[in-house]
C-alpha positions in Angstrom: 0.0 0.0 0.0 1.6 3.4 -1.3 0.0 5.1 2.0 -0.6 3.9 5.4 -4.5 3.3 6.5 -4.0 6.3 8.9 -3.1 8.9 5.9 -6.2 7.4 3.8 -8.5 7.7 7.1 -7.5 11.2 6.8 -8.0 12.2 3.1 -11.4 10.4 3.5 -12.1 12.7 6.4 -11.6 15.8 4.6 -13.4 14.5 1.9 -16.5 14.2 4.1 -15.7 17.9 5.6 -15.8 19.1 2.5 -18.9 17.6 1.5 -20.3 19.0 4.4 -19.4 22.4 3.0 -21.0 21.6 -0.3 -24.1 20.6 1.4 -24.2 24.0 3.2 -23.4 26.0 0.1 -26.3 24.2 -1.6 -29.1 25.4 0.4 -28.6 29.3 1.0 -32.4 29.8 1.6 -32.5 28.0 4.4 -31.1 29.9 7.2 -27.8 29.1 8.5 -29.2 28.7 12.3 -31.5 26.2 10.9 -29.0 24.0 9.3 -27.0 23.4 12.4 -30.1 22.7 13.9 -30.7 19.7 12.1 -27.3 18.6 12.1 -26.9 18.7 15.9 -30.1 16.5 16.2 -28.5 14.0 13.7 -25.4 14.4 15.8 -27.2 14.0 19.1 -29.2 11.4 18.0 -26.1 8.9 16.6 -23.8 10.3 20.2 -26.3 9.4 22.4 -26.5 5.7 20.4 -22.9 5.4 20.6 -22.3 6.3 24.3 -25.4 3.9 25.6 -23.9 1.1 23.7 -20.3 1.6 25.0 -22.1 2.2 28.2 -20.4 5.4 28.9 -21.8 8.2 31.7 -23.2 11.0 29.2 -22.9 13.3 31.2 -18.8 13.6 32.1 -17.3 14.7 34.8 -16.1 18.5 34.4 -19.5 20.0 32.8 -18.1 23.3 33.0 -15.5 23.2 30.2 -17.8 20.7 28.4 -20.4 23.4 28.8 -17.6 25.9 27.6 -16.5 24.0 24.7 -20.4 23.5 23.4 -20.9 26.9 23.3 -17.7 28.2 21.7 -18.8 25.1 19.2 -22.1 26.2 18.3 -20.8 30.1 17.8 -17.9 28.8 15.9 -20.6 26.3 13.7 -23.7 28.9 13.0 -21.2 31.7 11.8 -19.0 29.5 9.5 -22.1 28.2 7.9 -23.1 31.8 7.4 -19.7 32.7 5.6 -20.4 29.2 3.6 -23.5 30.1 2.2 -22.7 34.1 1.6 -19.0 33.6 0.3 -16.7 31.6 -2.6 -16.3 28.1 -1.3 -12.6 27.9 -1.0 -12.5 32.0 0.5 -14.5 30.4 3.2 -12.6 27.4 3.2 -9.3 29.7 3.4 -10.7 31.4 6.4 -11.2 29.0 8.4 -7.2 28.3 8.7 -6.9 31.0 10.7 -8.4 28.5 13.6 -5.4 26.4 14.4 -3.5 30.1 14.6 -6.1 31.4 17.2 -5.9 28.0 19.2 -2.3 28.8 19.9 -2.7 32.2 20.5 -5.4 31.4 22.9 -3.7 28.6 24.6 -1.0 31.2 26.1 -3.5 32.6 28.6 -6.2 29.1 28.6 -3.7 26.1 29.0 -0.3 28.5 29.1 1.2 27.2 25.9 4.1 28.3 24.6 4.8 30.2 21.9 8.1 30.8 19.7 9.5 33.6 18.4 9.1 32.3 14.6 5.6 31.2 14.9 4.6 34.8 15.0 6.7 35.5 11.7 4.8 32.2 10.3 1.3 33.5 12.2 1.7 36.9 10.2 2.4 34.9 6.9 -0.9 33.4 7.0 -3.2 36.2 8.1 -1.3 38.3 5.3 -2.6 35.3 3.1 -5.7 35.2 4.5 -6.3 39.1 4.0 -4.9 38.6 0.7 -8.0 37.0 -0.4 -10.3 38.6 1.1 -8.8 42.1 -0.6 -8.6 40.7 -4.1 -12.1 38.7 -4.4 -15.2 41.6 -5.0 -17.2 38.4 -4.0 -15.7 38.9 0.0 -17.8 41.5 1.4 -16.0 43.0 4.9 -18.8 42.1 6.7 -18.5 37.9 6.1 -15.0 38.4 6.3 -15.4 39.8 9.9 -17.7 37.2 10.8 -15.3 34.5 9.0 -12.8 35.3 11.4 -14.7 35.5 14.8 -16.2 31.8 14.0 -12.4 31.0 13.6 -11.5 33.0 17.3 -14.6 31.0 18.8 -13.2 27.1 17.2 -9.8 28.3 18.7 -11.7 28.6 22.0 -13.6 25.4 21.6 -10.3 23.6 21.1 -8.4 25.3 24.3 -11.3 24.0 26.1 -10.9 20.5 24.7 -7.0 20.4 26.0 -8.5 21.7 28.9 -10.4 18.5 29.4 -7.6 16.5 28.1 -7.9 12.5 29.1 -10.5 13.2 31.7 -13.6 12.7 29.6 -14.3 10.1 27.1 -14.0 11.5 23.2 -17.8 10.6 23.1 -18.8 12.2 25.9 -16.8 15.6 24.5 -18.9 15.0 21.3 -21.6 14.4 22.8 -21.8 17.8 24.7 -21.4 19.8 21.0 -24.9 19.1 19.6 -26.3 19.0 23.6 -25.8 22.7 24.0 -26.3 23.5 20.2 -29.4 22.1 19.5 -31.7 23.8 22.4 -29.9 27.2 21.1 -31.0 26.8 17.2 -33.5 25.2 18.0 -35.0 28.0 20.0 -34.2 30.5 17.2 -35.5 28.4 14.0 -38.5 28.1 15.7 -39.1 32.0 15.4 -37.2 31.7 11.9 -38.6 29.0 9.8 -37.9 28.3 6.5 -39.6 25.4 5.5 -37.5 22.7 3.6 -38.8 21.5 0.3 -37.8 18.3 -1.6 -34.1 17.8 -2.2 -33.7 20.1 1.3 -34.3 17.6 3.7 -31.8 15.1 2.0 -29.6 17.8 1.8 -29.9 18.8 5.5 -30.0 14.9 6.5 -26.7 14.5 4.4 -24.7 17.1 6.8 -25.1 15.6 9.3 -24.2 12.4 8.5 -21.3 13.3 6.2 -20.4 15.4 9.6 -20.4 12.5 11.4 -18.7 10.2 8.9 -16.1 12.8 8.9 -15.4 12.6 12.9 -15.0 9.1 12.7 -12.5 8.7 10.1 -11.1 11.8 11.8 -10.7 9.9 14.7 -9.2 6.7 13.4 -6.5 8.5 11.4 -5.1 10.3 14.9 -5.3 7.0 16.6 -3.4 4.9 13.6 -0.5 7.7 13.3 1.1 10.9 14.8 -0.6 14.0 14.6 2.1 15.4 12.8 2.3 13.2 9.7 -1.6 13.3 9.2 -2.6 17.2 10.4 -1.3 18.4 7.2 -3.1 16.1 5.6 -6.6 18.4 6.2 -5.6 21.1 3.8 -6.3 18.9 1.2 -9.9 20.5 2.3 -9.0 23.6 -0.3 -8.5 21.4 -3.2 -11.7 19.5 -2.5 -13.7 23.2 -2.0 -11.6 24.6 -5.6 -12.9 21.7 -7.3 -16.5 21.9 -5.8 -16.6 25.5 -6.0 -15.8 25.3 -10.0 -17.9 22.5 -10.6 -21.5 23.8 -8.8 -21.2 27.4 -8.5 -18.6 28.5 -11.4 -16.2 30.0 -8.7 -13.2 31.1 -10.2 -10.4 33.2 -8.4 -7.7 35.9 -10.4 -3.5 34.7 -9.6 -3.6 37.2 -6.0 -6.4 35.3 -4.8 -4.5 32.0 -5.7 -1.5 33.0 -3.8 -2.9 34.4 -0.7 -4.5 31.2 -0.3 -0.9 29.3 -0.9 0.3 32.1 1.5 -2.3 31.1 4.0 -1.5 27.7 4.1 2.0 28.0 3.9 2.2 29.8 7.4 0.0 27.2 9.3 1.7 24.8 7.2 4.9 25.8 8.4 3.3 26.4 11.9 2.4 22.8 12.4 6.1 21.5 11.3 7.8 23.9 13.7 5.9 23.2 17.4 5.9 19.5 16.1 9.8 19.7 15.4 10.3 21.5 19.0 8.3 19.3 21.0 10.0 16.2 19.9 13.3 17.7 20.4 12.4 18.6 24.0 11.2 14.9 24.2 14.4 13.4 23.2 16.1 16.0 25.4 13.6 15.1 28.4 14.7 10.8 27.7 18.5 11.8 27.1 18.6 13.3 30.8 16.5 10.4 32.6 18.6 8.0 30.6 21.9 9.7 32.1 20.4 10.2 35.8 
């Protein structure tokens, strides 16, 4: 086999992310509250399966960060949604790289992460990417670029409050907590908001969540087969999928500036992920090489 099943569990994962966007993109008259609703009932419907079957207490054992991180979900979910169904496929898609940037940034004053002095150069690369796109695409109004970025600030938050939990609470349990708080909260607002689906809309809607959840899985077996160094990278295959989508349903094209700031943008969290991966192994062999000699 040319790859390991880890690195195909991964690309499949994507693939079902970014089917998920496609899905979103595909019904913009529905609003973008609503279609979180209906995936988090998908999503709390299959959790709550899954955790009776492994016989696993639902309901965890530090609620207060698993409150934390539903909430930061569901902000982080309904906005980048919005951006999906108001903006180019792969300009939302580019956005949304920005995330793994706020998660560090966040994680100096959450979980008191370090940073290095050349992740900021690499930081600024990708914003300057990011922004890149955003200035030379008509299509990117300020407005869903603004929100773009604050559903990326509230995923960063959602995953400082997953490290938070760390090992203490069963994956499932964490999972479970995302459509628990987010459902009530869309819920609450469709009802006053209703757009009635018609025909190919309810597969559509039914379709997120499960390609959402098909997603998770794979997600999930890929980190457990291999190192989260050699498959992380792996996920922004997610801007070829949403190029190729975006072309082939909605006719997106972008000019050569728009095509580089998005090269630029993955380039810096690209570079990014190589560097704290690269540091924490050397402190690890540094950390064995001094038990070894005491």
């Amino acid at each position: 086999m040319l790859f390991s099943r880890g690195v195909w569990y991964m690309v499949i994962s994507v693939f079902f992310f970014s089917c998920m966007g496609l899905m979103v993109k595909l019904v913009p008259h529905i609003p973008s509250t609503q279609v979180v609703f209906f995936r988090s009932i998908i999503s709390f419907l299959l959790s709550l399966i899954m955790l009776k079957q492994q016989k696993v207490f639902i309901w965890g054992n530090n609620r207060k960060y698993l409150l934390l991180r539903g909430g930061c979900g569901a902000v982080a979910l309904i906005l980048f949604y919005e951006t999906l169904q108001h903006i180019p496929l792969a300009s939302a898609v580019t956005i949304g790289f920005l995330a793994p940037i706020f998660t560090t940034l966040l994680g100096i004053f959450i979980i008191k992460e370090k940073v290095y002095p050349l992740q900021w150069i690499f930081f600024l690369a990708a914003f300057a990417g990011i922004v890149m796109v955003q200035g030379f695409d008509s299509r990117i109004s300020p407005f869903y670029f603004v929100i773009g970025v604050i559903a990326t600030f509230f995923s960063g938050l959602a995953q400082n409050f997953i490290r938070k939990l760390n090992t203490n609470e069963h994956p499932l349990v964490i999972i479970f907590y995302f459509p628990l708080i987010t459902a009530p909260i869309t819920g609450v607002y469709s009802v006053f908001n209703w757009e009635a689906p018609h025909g190919w809309d309810w597969v559509i809607l039914i379709s997120i969540g499960l390609f959402t959840q098909f997603a998770q899985f794979f997600m999930t077996k890929s980190i457990q087969l291999e190192e989260l160094s050699k498959v992380s990278i792996i996920r922004y295959l997610g801007i070829v999928y949403a190029l190729i989508f975006g072309y082939t349903f909605f006719d997106e094209t972008y000019n050569i500036y728009a095509y580089a700031g998005m090269g630029l943008a993955i380039l810096g969290v690209a570079l990014n992920l190589w560097y704290k991966q690269t540091k924490f192994k050397r402190a690890e062999s540094e950390k064995n090489r001094k038990q070894k000699m005491s």
